[in-house]
FIVEX-900834 format. One record per residue: residue number from 1; residue in one letter; x, y, z of N, C-alpha, C in turn. Coordinates in steps of 0.05 Angstrom, whole numbers, always signed. Layout:
N
{r NUM; 'A'; {X; Y; Z}; {X; Y; Z}; {X; Y; Z}} ...
This chain:
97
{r 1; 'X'; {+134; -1634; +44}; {+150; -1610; +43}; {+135; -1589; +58}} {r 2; 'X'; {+152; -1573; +69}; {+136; -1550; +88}; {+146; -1533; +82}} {r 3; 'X'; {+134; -1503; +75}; {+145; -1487; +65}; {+142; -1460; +88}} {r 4; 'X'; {+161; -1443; +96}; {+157; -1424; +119}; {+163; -1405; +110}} {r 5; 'X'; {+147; -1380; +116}; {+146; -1357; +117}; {+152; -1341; +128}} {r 6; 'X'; {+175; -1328; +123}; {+185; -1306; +131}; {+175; -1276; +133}} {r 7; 'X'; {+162; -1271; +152}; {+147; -1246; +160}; {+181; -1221; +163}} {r 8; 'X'; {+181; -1199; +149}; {+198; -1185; +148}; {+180; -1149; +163}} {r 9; 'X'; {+196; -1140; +182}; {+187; -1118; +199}; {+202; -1095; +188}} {r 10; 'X'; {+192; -1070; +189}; {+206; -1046; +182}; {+199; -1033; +199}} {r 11; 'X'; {+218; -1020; +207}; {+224; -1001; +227}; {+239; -972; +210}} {r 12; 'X'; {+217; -946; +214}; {+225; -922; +205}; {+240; -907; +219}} {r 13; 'X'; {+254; -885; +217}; {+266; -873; +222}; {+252; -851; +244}} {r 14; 'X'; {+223; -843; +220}; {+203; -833; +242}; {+186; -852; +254}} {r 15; 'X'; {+190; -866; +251}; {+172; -891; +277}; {+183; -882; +303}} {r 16; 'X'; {+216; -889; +295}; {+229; -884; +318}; {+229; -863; +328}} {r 17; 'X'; {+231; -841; +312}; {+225; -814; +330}; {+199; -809; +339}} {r 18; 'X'; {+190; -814; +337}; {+155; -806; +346}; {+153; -834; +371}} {r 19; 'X'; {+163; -843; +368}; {+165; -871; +400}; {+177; -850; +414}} {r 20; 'X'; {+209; -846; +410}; {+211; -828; +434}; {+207; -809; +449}} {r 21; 'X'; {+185; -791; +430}; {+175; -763; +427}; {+145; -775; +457}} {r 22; 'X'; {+146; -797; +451}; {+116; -810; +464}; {+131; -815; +496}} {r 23; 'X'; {+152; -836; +488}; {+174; -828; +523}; {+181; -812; +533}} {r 24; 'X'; {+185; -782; +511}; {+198; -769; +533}; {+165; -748; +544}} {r 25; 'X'; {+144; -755; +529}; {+123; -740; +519}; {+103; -757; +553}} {r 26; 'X'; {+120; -769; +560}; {+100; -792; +587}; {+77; -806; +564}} {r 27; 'X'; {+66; -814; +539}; {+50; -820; +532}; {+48; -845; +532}} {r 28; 'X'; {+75; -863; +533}; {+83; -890; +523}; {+89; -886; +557}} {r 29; 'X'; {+92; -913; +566}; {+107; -922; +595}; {+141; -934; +581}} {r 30; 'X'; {+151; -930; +598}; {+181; -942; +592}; {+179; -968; +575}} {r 31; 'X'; {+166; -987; +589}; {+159; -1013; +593}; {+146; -1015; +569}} {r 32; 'X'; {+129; -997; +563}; {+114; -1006; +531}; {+139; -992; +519}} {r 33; 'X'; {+153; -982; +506}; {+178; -972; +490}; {+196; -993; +492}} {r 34; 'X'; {+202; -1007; +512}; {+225; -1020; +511}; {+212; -1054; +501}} {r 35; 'X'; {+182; -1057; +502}; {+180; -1080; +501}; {+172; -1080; +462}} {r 36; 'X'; {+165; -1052; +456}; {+167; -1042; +421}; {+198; -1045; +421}} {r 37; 'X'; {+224; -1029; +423}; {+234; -1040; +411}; {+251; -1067; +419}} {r 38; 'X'; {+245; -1079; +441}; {+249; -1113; +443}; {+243; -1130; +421}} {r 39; 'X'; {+226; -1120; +410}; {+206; -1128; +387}; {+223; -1132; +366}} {r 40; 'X'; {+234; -1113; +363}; {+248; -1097; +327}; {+275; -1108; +335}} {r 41; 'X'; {+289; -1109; +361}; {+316; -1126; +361}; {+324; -1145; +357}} {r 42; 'X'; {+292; -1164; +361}; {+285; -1194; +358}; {+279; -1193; +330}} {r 43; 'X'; {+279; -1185; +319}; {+266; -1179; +298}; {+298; -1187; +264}} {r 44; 'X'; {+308; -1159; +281}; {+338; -1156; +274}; {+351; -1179; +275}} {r 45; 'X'; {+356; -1197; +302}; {+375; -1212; +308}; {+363; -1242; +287}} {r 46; 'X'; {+340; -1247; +281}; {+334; -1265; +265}; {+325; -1250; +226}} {r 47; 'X'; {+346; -1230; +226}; {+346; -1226; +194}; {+320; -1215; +182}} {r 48; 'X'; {+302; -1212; +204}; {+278; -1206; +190}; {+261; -1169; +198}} {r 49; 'X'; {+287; -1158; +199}; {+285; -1126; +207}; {+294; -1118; +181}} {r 50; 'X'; {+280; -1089; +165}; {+288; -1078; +146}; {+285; -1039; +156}} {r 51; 'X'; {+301; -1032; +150}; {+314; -996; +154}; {+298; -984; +132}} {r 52; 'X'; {+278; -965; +138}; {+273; -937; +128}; {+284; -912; +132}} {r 53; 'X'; {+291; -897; +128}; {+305; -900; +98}; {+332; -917; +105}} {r 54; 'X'; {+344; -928; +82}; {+361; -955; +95}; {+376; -937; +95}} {r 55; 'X'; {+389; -906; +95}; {+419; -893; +100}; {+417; -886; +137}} {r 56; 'X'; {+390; -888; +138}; {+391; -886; +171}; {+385; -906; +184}} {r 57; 'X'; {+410; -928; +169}; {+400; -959; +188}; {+415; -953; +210}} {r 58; 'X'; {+441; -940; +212}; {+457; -937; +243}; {+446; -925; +259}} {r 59; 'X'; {+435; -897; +254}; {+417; -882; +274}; {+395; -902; +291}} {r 60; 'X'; {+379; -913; +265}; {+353; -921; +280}; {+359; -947; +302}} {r 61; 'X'; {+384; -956; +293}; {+391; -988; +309}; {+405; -980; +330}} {r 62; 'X'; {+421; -952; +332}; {+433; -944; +365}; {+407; -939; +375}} {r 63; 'X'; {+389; -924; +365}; {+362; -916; +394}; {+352; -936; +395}} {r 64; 'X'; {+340; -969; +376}; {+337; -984; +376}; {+338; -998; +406}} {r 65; 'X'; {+367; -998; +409}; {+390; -1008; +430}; {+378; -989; +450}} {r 66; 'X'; {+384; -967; +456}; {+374; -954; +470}; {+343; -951; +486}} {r 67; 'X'; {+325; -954; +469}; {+302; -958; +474}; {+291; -978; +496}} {r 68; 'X'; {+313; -1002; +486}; {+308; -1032; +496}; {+315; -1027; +519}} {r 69; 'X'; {+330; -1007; +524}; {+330; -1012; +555}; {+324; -984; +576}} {r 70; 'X'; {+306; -974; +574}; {+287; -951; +584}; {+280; -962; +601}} {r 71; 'X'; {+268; -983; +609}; {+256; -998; +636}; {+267; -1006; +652}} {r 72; 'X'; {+297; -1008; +656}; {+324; -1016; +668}; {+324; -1005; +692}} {r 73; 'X'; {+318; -1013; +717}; {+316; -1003; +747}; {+342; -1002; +758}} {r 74; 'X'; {+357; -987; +768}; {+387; -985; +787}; {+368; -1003; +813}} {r 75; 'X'; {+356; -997; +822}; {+342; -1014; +846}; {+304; -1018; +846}} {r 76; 'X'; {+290; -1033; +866}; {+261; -1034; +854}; {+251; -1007; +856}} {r 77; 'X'; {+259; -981; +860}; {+243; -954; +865}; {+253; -935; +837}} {r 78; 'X'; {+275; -937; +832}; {+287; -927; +819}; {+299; -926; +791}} {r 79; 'X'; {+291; -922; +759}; {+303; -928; +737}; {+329; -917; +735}} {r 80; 'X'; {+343; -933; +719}; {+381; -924; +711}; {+373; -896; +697}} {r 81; 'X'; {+356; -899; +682}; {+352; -871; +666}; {+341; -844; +677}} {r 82; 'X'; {+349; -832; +680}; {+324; -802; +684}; {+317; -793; +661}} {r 83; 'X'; {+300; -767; +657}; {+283; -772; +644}; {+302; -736; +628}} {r 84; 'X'; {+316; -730; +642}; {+346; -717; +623}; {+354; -725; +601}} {r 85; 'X'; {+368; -758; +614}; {+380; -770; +603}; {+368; -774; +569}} {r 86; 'X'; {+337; -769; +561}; {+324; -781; +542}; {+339; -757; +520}} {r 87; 'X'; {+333; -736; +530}; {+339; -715; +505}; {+368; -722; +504}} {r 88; 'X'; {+390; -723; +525}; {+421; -731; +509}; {+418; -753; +493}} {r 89; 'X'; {+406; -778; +495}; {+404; -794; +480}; {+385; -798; +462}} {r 90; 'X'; {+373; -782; +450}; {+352; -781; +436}; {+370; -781; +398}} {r 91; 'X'; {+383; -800; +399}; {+397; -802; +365}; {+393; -779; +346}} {r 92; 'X'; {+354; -785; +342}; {+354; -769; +319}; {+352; -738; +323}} {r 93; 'X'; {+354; -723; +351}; {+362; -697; +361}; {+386; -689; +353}} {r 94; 'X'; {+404; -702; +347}; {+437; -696; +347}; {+433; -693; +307}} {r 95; 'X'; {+450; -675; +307}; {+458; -663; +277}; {+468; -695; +254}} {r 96; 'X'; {+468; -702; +237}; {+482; -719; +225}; {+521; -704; +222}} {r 97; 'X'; {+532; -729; +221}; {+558; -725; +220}; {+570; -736; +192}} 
């Protein structure tokens, strides 16, 4: 019999904000943000992601999504994103609804 262990990850609310505070902050490279939350999606997609505080599991899993793809080039010189773009999409900036 083999018994397996399920390693379970948590991902905060301020984790997430303070990652993108670090992207928009130049401290993190795209590439390290998107390959953190590559991490936490993989993470997610195999059941083993848990939400701090769990009422901000939607918030944290749209920037989640978002995050993952910060390193996304329109061509080799150039990212899809500018660096505008971070504060409109920055989730936890926007008021709750």
């Amino acid at each position: 019999m083999s018994i397996e262990l399920i390693t379970v990850m948590q991902v905060s609310a301020n984790e997430v904000k303070e990652i993108f505070q670090q992207l928009i902050d130049e401290k993190l490279s795209r590439e390290e943000v998107a390959e953190w939350a590559f991490i936490r999606t993989q993470a997610y997609d195999n059941e083993q992601l848990e939400f701090f505080p769990p009422e901000e599991e939607g918030r944290i899993w749209e920037t989640l999504q978002y995050l993952e793809g910060v390193d996304l080039k329109s061509n080799n010189d150039t990212y899809l994103h500018v660096k505008s773009d971070f504060f409109q999409c920055n989730f936890f900036s926007r008021s709750q609804t």
